[in-house]
TIKE-451175 format. One record per residue (C-alpha): residue number from 1; z, y, x; residue in one letter. Coordinates in Angstrom, 2 decimals, m for minus. Example, Ala and Ser with C-alpha at 12.3 -4.5 7.8 and 13.67 -1.06 7.14 Angstrom:
2
PT | num | z | y | x | residu
PT | 1 | 7.80 | m4.50 | 12.30 | A
PT | 2 | 7.14 | m1.06 | 13.67 | S
This chain:
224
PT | num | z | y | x | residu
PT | 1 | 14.42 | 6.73 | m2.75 | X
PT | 2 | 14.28 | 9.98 | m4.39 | X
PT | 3 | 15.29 | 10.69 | m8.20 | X
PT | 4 | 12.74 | 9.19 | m10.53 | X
PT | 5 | 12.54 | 10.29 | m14.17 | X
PT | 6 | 11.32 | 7.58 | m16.78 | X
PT | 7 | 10.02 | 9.15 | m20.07 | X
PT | 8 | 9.68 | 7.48 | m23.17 | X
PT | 9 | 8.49 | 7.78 | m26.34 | X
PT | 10 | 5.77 | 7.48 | m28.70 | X
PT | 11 | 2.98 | 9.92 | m28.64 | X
PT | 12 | 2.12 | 11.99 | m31.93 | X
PT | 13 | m1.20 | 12.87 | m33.98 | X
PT | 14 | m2.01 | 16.09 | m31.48 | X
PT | 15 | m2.98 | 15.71 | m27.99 | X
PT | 16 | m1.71 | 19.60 | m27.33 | X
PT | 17 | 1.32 | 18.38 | m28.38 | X
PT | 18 | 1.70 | 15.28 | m26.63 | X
PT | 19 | 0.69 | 17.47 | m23.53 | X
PT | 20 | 3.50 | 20.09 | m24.26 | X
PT | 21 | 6.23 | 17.39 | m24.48 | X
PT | 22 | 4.93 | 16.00 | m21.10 | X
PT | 23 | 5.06 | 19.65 | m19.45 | X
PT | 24 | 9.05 | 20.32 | m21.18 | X
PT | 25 | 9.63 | 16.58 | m19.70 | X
PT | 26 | 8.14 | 17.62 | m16.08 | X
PT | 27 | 10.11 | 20.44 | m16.31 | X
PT | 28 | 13.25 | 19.32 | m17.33 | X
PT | 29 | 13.12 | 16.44 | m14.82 | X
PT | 30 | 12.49 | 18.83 | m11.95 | X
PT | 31 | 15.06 | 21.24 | m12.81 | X
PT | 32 | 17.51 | 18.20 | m12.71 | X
PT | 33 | 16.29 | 17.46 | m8.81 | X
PT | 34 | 13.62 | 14.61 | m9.80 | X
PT | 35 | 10.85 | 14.40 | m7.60 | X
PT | 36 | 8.59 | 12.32 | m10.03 | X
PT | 37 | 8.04 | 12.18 | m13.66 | X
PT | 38 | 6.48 | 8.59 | m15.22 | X
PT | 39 | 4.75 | 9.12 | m18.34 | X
PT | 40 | 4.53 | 6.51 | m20.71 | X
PT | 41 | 0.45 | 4.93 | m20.75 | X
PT | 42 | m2.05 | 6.81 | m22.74 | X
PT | 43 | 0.62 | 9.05 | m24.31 | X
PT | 44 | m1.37 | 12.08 | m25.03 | X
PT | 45 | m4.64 | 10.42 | m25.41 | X
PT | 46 | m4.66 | 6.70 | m27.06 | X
PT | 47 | m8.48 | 7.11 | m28.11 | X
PT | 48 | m10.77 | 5.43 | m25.33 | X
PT | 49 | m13.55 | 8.15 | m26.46 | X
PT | 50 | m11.25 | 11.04 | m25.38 | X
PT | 51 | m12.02 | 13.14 | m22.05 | X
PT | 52 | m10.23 | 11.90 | m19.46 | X
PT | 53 | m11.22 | 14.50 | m17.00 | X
PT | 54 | m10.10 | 17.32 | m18.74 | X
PT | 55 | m7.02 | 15.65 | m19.58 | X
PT | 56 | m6.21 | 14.86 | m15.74 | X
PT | 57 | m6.68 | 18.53 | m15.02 | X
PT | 58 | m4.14 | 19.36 | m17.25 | X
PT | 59 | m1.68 | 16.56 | m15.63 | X
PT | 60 | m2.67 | 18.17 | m12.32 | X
PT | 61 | m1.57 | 21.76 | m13.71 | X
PT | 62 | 1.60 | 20.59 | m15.08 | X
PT | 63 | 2.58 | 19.15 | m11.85 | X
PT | 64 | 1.88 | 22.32 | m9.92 | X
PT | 65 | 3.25 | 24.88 | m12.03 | X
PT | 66 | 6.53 | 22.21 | m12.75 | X
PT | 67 | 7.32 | 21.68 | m9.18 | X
PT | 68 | 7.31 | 17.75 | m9.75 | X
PT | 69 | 5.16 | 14.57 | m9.18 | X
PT | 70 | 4.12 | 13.17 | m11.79 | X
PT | 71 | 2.60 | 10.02 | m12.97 | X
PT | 72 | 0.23 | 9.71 | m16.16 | X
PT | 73 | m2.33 | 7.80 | m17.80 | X
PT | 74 | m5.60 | 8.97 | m19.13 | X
PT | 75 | m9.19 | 7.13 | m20.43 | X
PT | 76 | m11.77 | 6.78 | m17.76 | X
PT | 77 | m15.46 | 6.64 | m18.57 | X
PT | 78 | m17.94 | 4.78 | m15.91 | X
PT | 79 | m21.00 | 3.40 | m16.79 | X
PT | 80 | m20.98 | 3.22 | m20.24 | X
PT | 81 | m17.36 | 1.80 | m20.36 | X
PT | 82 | m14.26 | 3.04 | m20.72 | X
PT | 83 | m10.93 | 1.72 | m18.71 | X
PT | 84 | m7.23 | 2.41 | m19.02 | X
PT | 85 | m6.85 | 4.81 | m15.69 | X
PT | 86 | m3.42 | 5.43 | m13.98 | X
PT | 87 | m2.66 | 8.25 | m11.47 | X
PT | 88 | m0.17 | 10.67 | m9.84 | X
PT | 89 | m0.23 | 13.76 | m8.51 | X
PT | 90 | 2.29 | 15.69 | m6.46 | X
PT | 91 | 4.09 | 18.74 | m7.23 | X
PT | 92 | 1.33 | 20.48 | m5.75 | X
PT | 93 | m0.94 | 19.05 | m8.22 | X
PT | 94 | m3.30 | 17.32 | m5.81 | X
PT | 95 | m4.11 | 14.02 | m6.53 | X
PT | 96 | m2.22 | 10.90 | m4.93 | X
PT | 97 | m3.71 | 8.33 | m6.44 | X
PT | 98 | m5.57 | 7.17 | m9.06 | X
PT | 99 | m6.27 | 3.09 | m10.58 | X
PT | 100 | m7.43 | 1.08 | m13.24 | X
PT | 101 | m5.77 | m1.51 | m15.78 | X
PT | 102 | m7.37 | m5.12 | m15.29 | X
PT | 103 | m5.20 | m6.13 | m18.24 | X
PT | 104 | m5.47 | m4.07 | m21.16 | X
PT | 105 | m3.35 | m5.30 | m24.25 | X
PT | 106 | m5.25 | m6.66 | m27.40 | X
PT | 107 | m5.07 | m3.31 | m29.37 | X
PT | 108 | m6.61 | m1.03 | m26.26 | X
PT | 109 | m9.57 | m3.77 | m26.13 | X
PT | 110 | m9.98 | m3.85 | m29.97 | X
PT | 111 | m9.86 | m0.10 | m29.37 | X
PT | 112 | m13.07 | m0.34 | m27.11 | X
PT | 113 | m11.35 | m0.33 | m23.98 | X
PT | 114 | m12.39 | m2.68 | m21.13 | X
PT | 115 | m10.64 | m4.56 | m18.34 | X
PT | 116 | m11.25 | m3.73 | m14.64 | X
PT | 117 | m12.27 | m6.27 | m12.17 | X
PT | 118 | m12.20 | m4.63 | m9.35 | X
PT | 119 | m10.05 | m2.89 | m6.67 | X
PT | 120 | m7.44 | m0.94 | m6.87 | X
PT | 121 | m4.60 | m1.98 | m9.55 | X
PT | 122 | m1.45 | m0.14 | m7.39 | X
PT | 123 | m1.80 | 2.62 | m5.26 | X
PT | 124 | 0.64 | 3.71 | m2.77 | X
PT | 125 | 2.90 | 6.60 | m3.19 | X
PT | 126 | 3.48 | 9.54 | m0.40 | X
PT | 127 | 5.94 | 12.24 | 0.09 | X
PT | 128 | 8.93 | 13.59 | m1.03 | X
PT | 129 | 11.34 | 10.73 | m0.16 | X
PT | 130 | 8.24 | 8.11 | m2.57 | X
PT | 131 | 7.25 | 6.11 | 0.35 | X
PT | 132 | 7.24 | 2.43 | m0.27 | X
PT | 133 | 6.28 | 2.91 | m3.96 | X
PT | 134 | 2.98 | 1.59 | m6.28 | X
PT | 135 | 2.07 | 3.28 | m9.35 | X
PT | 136 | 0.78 | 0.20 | m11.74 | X
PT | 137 | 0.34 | m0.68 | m15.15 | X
PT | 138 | 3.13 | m2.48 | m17.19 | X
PT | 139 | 0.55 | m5.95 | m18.55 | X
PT | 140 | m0.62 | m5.80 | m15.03 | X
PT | 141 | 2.12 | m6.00 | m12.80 | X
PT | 142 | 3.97 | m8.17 | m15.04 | X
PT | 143 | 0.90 | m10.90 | m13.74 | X
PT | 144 | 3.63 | m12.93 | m11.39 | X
PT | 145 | 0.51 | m13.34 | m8.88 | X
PT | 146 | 0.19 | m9.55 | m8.45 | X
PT | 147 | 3.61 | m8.70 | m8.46 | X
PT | 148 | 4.64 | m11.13 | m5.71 | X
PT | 149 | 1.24 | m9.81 | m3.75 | X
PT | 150 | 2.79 | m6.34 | m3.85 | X
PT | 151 | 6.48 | m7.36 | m2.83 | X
PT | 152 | 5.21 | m9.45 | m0.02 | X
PT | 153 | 2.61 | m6.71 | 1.32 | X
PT | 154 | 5.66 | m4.90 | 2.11 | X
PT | 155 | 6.01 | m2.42 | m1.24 | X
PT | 156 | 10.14 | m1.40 | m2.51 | X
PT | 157 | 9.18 | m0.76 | m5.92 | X
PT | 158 | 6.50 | m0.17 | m8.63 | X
PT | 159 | 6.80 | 2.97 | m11.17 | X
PT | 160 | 5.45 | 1.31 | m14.09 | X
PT | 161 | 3.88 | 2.73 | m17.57 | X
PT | 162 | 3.54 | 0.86 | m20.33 | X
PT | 163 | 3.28 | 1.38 | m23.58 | X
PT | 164 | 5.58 | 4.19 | m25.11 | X
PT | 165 | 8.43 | 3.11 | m22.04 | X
PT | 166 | 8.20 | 3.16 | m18.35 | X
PT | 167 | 10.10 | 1.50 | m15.85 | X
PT | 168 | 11.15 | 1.37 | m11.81 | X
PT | 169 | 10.69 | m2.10 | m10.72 | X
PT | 170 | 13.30 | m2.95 | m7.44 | X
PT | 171 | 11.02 | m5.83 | m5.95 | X
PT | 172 | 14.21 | m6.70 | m3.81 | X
PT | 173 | 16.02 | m7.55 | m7.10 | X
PT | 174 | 12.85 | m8.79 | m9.10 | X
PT | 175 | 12.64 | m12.34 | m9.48 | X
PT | 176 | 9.17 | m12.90 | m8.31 | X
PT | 177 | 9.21 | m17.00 | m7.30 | X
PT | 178 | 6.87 | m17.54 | m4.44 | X
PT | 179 | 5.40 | m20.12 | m5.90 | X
PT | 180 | 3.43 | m17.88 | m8.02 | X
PT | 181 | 2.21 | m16.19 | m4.96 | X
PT | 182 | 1.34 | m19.18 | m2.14 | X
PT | 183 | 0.72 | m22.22 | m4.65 | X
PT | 184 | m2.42 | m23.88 | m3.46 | X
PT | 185 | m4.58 | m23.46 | m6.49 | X
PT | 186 | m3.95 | m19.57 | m6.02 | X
PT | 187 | m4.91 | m19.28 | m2.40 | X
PT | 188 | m7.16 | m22.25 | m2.14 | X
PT | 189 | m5.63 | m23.79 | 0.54 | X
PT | 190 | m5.81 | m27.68 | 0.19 | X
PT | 191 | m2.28 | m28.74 | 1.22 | X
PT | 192 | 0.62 | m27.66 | m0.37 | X
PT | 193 | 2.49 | m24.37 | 0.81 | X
PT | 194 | 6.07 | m25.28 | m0.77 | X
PT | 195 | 8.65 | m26.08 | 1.78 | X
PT | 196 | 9.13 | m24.55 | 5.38 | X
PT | 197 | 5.55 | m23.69 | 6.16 | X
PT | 198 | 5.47 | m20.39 | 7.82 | X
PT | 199 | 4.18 | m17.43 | 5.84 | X
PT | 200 | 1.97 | m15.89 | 8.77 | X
PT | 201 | 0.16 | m18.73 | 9.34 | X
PT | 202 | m0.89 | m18.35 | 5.89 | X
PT | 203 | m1.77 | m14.56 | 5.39 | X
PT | 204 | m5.14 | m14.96 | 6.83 | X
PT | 205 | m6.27 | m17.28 | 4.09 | X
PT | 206 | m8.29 | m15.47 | 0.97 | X
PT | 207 | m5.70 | m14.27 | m1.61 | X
PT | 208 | m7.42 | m13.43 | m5.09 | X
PT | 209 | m4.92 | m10.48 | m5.48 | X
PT | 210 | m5.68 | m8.81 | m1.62 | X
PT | 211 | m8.10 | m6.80 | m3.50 | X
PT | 212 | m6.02 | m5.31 | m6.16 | X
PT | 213 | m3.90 | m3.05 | m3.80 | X
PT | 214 | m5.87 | m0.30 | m1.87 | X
PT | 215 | m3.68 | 2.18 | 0.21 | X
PT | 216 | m6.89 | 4.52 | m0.53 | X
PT | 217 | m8.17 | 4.48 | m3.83 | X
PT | 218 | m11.20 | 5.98 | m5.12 | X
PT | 219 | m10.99 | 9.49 | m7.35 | X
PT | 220 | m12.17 | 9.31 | m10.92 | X
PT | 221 | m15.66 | 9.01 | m12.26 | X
PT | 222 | m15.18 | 11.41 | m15.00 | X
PT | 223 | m13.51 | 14.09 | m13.39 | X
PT | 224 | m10.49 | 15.19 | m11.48 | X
């Protein structure tokens, strides 16, 4: 796994300054050999009425002129709502990948943000020694459910952003119980799945967290 950098901190008054501590972390990170930066969620742009397309250009720009991947969070705006958006870019500044919080915390939806009900809440990372990593949101990946989904769909680890911290969650030294993932009222099989019952004979059988992970996931609606 290559070097990941975890920022933290909390973010100030000005979003031009928020966005200048992100670019001296990017570039201190890649001058140390990291090959991704994680930005703490919504850091230079708590207000859900903010524009998240111009503020994902400006992600995209630090990540090309740093030299580094990096992952941030931004608001999205579709259809007259306005969701907690995740995404990375490489040190090229294209974009990776790009999701949406299903879970936002009580202040974001007093805030006027909204949850997401649909696909994708991880997105796979590529390149640069990142393969077998998800970019995901802290609230939602701590959902045992969705964090067992990932680990048994074959993903190492999750770079997560939260609120003011980040983290890189090791699924292979998570403890994710799978119970939370195959227990009957989950998958809506009628028999119970604890015990020796082999796993591929149940993968086949609806899972309401299949839909969550998408190895492609759509751009933004508001911009780039």
């Amino acid at each position: 796994m290559a070097l990941v950098r975890l920022a933290h901190g909390s973010p100030g008054p000005s979003a031009r300054e928020n966005l200048d501590l992100v670019r001296a972390w990017a570039e201190a990170a890649a001058y140390d050999g990291a090959a991704v930066l994680v930005t703490p969620e919504l850091f230079c742009a708590p207000d859900p009425t903010a524009s998240g397309g111009a503020l994902r250009a400006r992600f995209a720009e630090i990540a090309r002129t740093s030299g580094i991947a990096l992952v941030a969070s931004s608001p999205e705006h579709d259809a007259g709502a306005r969701f907690v958006a995740l995404s990375w870019w490489d040190r090229f500044g294209n974009l990776g990948g790009h999701v949406r919080k299903h879970r936002p915390g009580p202040a974001q939806l007093a805030s006027g943000f909204s949850a997401w009900d649909g696909p994708p809440a991880a997105a796979a990372l590529q390149g640069e020694g990142l393969e077998g990593g998800v970019i995901c949101c802290a609230d939602d990946v701590e959902i045992p459910e969705f964090a067992a989904f990932l680990k048994h769909s074959g993903a190492a680890r999750a770079l997560v952003s939260g609120s003011e911290t980040t983290a890189l969650l090791e699924f292979r030294n998570a403890h994710i119980p799978d119970s939370a993932y195959w227990n009957p009222m989950r998958s809506g099989v009628p028999f119970s799945q604890r015990g020796p019952l082999p796993q591929p004979l149940l993968r086949p059988l609806p899972r309401p967290y299949a839909g969550w992970f998408d190895a492609r996931p759509p751009e933004p609606r508001d911009g780039s």
